[in-house]
Structure formats: C-alpha cells, structure tokens
PDB file of the backbone (N, CA, C, O) and the ligand in Angstrom, with CONECT records:
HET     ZN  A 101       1
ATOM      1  N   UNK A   1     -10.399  12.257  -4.342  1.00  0.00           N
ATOM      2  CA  UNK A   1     -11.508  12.370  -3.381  1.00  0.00           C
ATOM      3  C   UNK A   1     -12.090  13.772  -3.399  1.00  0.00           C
ATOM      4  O   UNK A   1     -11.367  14.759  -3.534  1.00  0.00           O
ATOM      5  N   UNK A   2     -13.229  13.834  -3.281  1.00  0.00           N
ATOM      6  CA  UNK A   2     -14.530  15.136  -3.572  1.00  0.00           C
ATOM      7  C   UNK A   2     -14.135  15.655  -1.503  1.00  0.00           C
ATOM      8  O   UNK A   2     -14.122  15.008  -0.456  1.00  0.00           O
ATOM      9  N   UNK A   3     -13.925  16.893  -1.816  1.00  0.00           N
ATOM     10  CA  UNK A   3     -14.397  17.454  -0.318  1.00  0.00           C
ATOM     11  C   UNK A   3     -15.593  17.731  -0.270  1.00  0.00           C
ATOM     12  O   UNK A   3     -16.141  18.269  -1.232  1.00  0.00           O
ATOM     13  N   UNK A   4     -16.423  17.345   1.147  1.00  0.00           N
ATOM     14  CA  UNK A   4     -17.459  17.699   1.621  1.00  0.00           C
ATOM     15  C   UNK A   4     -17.570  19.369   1.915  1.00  0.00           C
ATOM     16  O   UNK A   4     -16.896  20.048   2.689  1.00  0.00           O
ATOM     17  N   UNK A   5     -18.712  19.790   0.975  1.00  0.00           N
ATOM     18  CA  UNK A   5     -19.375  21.410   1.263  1.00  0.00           C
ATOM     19  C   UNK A   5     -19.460  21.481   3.130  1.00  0.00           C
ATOM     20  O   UNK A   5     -20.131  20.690   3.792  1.00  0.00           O
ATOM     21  N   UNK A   6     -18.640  22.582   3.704  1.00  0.00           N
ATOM     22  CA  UNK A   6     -18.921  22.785   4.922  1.00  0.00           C
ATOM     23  C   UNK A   6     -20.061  22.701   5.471  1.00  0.00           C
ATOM     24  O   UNK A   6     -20.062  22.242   6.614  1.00  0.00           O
ATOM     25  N   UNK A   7     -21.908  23.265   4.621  1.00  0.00           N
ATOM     26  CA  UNK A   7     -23.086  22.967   4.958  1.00  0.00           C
ATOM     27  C   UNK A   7     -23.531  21.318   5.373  1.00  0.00           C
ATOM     28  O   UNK A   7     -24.374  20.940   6.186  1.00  0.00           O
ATOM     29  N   UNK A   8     -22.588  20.489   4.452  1.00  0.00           N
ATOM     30  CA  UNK A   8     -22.937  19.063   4.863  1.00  0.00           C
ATOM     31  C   UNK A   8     -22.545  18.406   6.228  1.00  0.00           C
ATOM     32  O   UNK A   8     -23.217  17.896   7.125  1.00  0.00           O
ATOM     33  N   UNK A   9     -21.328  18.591   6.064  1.00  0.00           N
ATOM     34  CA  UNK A   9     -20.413  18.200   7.341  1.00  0.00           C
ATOM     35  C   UNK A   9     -21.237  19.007   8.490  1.00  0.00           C
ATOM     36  O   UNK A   9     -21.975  18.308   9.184  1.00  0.00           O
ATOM     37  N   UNK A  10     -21.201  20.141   8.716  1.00  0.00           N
ATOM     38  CA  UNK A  10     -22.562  20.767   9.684  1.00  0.00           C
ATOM     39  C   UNK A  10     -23.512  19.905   9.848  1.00  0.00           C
ATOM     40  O   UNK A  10     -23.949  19.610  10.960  1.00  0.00           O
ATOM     41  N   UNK A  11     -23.978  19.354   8.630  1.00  0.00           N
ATOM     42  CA  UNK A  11     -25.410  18.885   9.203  1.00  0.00           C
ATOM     43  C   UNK A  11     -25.790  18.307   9.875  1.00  0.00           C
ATOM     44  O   UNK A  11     -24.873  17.709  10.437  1.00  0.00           O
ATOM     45  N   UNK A  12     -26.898  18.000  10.326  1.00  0.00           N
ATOM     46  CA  UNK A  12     -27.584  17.043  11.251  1.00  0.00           C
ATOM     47  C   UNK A  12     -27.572  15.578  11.669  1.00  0.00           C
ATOM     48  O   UNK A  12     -27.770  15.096  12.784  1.00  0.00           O
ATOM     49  N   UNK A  13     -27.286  14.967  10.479  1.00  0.00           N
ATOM     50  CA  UNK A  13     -26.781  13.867  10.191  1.00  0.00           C
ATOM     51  C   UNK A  13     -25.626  13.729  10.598  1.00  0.00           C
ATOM     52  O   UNK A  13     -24.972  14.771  10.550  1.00  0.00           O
ATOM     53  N   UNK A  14     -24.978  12.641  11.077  1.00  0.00           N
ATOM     54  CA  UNK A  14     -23.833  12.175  11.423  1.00  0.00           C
ATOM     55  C   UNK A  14     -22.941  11.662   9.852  1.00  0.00           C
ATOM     56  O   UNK A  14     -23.375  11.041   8.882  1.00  0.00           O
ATOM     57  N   UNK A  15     -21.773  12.140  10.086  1.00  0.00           N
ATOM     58  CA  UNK A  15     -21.142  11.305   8.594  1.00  0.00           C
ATOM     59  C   UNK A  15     -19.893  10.682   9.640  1.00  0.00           C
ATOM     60  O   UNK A  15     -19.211  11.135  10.559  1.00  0.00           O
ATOM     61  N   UNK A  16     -20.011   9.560   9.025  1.00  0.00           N
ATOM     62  CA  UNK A  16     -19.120   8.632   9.990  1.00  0.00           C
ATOM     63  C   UNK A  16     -17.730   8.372   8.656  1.00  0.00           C
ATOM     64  O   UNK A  16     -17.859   7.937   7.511  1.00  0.00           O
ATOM     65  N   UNK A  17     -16.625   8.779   9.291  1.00  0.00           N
ATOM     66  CA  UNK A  17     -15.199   8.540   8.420  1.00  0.00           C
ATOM     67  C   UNK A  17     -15.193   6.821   8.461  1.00  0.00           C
ATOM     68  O   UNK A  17     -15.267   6.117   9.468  1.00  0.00           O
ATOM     69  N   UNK A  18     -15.097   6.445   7.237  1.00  0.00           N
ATOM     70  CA  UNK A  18     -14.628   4.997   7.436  1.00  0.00           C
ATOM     71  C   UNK A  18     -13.531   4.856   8.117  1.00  0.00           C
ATOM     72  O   UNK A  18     -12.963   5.880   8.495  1.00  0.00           O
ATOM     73  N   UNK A  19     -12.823   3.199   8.521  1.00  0.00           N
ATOM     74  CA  UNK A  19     -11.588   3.135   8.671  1.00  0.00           C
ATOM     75  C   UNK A  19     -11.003   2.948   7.575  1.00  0.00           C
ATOM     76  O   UNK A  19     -10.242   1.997   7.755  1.00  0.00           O
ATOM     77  N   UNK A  20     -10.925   3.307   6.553  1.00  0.00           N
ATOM     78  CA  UNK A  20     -10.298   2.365   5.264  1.00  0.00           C
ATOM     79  C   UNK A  20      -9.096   2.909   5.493  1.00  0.00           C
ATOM     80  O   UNK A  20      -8.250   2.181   4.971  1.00  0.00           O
ATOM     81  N   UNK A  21      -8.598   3.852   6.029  1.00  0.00           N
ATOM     82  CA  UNK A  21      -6.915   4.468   5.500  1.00  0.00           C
ATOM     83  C   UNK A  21      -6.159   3.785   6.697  1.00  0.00           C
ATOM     84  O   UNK A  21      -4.952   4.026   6.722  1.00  0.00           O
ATOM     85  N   UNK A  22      -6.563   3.120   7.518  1.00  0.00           N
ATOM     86  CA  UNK A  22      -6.165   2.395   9.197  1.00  0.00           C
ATOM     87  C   UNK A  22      -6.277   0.805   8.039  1.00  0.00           C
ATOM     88  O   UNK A  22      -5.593  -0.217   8.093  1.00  0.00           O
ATOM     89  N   UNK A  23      -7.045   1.053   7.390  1.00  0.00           N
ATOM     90  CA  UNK A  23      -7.219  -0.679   7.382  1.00  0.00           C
ATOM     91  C   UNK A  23      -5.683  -1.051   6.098  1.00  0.00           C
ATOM     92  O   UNK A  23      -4.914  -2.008   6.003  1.00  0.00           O
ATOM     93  N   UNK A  24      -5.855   0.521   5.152  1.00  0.00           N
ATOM     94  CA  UNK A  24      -5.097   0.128   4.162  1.00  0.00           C
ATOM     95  C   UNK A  24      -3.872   0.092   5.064  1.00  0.00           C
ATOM     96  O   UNK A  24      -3.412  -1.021   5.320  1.00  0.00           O
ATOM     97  N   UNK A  25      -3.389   0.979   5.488  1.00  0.00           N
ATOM     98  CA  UNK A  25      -1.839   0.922   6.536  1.00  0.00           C
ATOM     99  C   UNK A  25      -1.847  -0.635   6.775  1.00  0.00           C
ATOM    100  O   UNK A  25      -0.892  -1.226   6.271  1.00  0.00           O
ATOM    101  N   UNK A  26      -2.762  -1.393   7.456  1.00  0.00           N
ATOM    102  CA  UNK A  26      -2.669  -2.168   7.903  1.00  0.00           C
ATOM    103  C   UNK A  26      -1.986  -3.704   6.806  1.00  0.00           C
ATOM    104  O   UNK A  26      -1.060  -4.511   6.893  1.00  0.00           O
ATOM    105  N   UNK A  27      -2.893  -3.467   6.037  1.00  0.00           N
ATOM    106  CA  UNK A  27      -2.830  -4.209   4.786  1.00  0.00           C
ATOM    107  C   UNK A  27      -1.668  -4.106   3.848  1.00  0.00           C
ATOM    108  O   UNK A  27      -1.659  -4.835   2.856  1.00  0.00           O
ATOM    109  N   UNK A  28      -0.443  -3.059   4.122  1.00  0.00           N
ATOM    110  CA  UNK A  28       0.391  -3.033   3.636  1.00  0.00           C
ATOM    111  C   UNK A  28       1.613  -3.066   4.315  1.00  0.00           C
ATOM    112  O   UNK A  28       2.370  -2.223   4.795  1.00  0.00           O
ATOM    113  N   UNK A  29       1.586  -4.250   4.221  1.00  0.00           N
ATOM    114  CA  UNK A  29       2.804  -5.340   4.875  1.00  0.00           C
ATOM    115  C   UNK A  29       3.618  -5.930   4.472  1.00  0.00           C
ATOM    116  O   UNK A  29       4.123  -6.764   5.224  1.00  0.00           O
ATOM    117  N   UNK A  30       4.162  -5.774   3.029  1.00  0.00           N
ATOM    118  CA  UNK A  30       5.010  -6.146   1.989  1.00  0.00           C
ATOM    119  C   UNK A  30       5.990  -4.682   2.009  1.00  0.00           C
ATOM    120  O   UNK A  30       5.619  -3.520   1.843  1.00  0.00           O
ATOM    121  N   UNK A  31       7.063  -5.105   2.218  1.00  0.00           N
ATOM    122  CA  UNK A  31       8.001  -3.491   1.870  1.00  0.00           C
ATOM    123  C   UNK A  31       9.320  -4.294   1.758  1.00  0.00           C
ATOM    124  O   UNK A  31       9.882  -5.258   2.279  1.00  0.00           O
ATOM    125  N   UNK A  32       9.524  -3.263   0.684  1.00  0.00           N
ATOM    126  CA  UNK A  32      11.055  -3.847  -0.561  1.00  0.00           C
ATOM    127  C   UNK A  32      11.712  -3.206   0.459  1.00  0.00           C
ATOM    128  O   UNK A  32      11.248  -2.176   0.947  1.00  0.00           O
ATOM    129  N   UNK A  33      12.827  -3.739   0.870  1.00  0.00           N
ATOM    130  CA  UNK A  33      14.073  -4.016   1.659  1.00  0.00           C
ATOM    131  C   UNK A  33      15.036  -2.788   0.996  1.00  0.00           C
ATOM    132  O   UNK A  33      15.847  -2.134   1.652  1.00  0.00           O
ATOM    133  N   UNK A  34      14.849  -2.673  -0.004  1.00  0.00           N
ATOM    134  CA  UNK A  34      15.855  -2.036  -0.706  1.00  0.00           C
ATOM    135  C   UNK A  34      15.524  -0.255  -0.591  1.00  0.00           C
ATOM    136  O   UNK A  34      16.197   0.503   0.106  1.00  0.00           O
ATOM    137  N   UNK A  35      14.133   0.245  -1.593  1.00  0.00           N
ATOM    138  CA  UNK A  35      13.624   1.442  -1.527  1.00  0.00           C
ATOM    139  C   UNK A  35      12.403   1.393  -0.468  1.00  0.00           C
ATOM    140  O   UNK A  35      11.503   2.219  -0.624  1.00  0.00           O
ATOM    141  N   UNK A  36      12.325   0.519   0.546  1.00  0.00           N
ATOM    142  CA  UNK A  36      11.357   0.835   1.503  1.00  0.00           C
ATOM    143  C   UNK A  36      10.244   1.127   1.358  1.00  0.00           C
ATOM    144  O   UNK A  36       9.637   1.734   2.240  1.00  0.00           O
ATOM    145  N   UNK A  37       9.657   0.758   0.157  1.00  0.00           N
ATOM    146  CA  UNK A  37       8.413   1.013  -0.639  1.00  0.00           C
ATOM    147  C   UNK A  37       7.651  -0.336   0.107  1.00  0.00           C
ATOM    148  O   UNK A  37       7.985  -1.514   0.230  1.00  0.00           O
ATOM    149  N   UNK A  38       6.491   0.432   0.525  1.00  0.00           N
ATOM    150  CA  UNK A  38       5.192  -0.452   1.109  1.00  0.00           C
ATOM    151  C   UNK A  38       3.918  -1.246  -0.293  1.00  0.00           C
ATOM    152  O   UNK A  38       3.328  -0.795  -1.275  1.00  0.00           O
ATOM    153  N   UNK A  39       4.002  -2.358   0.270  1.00  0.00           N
ATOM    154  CA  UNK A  39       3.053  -3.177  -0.660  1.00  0.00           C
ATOM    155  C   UNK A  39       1.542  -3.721   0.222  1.00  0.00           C
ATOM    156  O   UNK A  39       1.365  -3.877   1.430  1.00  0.00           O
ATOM    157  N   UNK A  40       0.643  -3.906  -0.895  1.00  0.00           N
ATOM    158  CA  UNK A  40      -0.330  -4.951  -0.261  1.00  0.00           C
ATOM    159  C   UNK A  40       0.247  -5.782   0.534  1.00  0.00           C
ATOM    160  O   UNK A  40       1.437  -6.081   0.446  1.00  0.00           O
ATOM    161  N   UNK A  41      -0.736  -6.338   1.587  1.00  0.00           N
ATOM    162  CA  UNK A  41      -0.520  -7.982   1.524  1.00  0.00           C
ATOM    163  C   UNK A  41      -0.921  -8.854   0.395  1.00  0.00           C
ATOM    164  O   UNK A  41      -0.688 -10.039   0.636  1.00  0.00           O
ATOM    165  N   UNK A  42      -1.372  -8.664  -0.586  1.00  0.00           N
ATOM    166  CA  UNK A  42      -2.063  -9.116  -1.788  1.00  0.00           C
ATOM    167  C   UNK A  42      -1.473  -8.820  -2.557  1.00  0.00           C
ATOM    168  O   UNK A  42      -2.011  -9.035  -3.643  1.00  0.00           O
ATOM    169  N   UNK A  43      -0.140  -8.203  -2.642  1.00  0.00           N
ATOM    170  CA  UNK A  43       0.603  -8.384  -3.734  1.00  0.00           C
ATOM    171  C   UNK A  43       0.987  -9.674  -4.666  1.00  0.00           C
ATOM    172  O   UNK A  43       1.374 -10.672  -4.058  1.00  0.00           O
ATOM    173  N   UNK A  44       0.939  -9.711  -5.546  1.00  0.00           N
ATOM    174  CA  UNK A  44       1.795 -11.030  -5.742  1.00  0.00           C
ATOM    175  C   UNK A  44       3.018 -11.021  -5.981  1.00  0.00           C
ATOM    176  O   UNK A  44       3.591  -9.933  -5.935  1.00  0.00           O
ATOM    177  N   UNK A  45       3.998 -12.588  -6.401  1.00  0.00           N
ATOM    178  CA  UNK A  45       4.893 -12.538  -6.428  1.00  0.00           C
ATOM    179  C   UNK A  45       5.223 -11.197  -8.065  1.00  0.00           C
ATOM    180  O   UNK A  45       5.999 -10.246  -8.161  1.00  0.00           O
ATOM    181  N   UNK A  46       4.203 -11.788  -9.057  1.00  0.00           N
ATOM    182  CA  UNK A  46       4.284 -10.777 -10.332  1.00  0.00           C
ATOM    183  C   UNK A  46       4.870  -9.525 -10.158  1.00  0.00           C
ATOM    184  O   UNK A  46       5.977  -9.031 -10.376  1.00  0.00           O
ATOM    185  N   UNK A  47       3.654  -9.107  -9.638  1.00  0.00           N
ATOM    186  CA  UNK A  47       4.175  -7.815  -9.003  1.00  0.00           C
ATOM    187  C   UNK A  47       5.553  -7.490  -8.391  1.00  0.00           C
ATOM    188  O   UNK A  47       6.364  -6.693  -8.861  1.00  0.00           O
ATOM    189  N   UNK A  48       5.692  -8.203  -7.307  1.00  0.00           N
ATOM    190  CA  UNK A  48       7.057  -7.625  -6.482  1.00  0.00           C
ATOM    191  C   UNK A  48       8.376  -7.736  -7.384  1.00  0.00           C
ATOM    192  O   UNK A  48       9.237  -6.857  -7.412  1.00  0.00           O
ATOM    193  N   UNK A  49       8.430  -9.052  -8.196  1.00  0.00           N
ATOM    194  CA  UNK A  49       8.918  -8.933  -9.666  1.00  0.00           C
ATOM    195  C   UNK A  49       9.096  -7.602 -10.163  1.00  0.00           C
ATOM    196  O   UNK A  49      10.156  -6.980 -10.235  1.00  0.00           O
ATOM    197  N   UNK A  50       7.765  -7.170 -10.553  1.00  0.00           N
ATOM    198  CA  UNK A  50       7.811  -5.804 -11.596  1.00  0.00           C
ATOM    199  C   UNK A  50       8.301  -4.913 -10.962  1.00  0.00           C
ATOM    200  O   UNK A  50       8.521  -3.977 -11.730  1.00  0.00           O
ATOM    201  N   UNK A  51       8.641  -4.654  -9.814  1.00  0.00           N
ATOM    202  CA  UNK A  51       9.136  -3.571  -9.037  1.00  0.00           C
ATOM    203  C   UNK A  51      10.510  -3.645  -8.580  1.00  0.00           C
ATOM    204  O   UNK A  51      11.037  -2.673  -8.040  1.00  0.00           O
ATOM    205  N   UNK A  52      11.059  -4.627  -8.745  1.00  0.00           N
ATOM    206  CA  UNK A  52      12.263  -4.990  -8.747  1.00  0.00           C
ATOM    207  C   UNK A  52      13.007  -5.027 -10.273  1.00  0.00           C
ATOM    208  O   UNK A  52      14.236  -5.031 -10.354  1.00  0.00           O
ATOM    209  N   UNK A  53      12.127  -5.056 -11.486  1.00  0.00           N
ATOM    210  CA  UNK A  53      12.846  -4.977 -12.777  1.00  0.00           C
ATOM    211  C   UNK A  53      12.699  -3.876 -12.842  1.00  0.00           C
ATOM    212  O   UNK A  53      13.697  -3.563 -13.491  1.00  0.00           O
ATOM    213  N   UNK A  54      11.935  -2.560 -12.562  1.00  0.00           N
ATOM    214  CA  UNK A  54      11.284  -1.245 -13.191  1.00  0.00           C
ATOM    215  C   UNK A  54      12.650  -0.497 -11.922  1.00  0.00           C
ATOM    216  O   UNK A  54      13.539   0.210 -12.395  1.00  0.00           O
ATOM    217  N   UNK A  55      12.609  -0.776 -10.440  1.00  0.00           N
ATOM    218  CA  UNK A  55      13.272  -0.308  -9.823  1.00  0.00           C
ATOM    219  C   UNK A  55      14.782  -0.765  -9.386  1.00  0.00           C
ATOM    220  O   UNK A  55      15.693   0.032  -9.164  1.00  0.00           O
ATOM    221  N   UNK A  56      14.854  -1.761  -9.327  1.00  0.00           N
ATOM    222  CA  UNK A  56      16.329  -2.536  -8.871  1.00  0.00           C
ATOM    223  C   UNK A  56      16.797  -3.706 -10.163  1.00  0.00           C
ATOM    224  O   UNK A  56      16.862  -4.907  -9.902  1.00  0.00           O
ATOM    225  N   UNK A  57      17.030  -3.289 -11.227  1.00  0.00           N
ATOM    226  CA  UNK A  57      17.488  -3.832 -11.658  1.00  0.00           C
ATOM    227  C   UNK A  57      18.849  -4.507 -11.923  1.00  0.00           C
ATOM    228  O   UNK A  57      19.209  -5.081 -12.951  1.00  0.00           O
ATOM    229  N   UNK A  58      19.461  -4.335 -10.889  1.00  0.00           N
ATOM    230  CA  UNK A  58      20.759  -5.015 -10.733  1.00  0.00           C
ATOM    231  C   UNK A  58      20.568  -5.568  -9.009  1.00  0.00           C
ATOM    232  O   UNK A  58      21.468  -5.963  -8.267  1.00  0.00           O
ATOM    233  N   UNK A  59      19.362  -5.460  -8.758  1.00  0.00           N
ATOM    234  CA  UNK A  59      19.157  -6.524  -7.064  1.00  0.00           C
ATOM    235  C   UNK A  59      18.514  -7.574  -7.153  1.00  0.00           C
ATOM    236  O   UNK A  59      17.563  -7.422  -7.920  1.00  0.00           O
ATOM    237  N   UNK A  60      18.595  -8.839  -6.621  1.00  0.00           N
ATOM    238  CA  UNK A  60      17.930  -9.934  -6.398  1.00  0.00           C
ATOM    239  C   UNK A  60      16.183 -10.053  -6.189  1.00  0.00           C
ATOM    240  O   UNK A  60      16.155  -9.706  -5.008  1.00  0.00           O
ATOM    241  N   UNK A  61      15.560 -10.162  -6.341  1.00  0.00           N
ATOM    242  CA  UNK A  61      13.758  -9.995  -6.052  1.00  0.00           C
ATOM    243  C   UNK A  61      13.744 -10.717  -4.268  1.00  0.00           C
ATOM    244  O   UNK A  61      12.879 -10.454  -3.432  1.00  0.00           O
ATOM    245  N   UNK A  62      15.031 -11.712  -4.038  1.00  0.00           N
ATOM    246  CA  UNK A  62      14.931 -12.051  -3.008  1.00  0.00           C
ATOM    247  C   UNK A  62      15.501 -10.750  -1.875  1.00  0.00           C
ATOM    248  O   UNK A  62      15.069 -10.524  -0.744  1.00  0.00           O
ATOM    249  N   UNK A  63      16.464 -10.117  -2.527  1.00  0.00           N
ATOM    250  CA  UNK A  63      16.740  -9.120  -1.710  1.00  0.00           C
ATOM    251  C   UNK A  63      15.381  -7.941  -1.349  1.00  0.00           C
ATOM    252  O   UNK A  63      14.830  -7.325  -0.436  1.00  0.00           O
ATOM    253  N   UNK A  64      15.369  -8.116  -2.374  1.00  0.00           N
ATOM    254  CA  UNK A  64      13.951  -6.710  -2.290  1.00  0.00           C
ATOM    255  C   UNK A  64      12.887  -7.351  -1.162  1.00  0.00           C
ATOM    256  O   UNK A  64      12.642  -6.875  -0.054  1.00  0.00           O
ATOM    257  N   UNK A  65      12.267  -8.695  -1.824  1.00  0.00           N
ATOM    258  CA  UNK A  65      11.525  -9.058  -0.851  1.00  0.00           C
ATOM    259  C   UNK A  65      11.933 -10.621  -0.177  1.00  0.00           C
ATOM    260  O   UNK A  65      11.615 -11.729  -0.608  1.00  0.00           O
ATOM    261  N   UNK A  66      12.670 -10.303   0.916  1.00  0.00           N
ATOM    262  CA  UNK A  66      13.012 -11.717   1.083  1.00  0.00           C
ATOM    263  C   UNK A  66      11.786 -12.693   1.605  1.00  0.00           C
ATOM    264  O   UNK A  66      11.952 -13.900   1.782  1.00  0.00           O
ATOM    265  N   UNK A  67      10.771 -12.143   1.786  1.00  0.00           N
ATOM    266  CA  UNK A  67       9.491 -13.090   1.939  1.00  0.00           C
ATOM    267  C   UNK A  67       9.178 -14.050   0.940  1.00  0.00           C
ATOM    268  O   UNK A  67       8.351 -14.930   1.179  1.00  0.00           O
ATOM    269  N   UNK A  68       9.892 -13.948  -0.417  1.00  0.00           N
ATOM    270  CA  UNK A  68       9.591 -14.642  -1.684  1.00  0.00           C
ATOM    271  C   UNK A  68      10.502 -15.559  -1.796  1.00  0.00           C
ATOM    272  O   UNK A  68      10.654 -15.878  -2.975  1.00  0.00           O
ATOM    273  N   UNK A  69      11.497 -16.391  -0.726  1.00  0.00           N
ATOM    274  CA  UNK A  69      12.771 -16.856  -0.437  1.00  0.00           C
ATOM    275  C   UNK A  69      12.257 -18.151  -0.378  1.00  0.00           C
ATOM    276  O   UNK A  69      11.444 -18.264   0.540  1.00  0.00           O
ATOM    277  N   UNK A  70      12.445 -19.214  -1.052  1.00  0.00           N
ATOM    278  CA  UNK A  70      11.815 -20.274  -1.018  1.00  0.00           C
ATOM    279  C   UNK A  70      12.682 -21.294  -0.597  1.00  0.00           C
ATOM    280  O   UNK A  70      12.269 -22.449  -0.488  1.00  0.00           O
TER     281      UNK A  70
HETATM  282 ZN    ZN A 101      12.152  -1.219  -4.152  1.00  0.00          ZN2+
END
C-alpha cells in the first residue's frame, strides 16, 4: 500500500478509509486448531488440505480444521 502525501490527507476533500480490514477480520473465520492460523471463509477444503501437508504433516486435516468433519 502507497502512503498518502500529508498535502492530500490535508485536503479539502474528505478521504473516507474503507472498511475492508473490519470486513477482512470478519471474513476470516476458518482457523487451524493446531497453529492458530486464520483463514477465509472462502477457503476451500483444497486449501485447508495444503496447509495441513506444507504445515502439519503428521496431523489429521480434521484436526486442523474440524469444520471439514463429515
Ligand atoms: Zn496450521
């Protein structure tokens, strides 16, 4: 991310902060059980997979994420 020149932020104009960093928190509602690592909600199962072979490779994918517990 580019910082805003102090002359801008001054200016006259209003610059309105999105919510995106409230929305992403929000949106990341998937977290491995194991290293407490936060996910999308849009993760897929692929994914939570790959993070369980790259990171826990001797743990269950159900342990990591037991949301994937069928
Ligand atoms: Zn993990």
């Amino acid at each position: 991310m580019v910082k805003r020149p102090r002359w801008l932020v001054k200016g006259t104009w209003k610059i309105r902060k999105p919510p995106k960093l409230e929305a992403n928190k929000k949106a990341m509602n998937i977290q491995c059980k194991v290293c407490m690592q936060s996910f999308m909600c849009t993760t897929s199962e692929v994914k939570c997979k790959e993070h369980v072979e790259a990171k826990h490779p001797k743990a269950d994918i159900v342990t990591c994420f037991p949301h994937l517990k069928k």
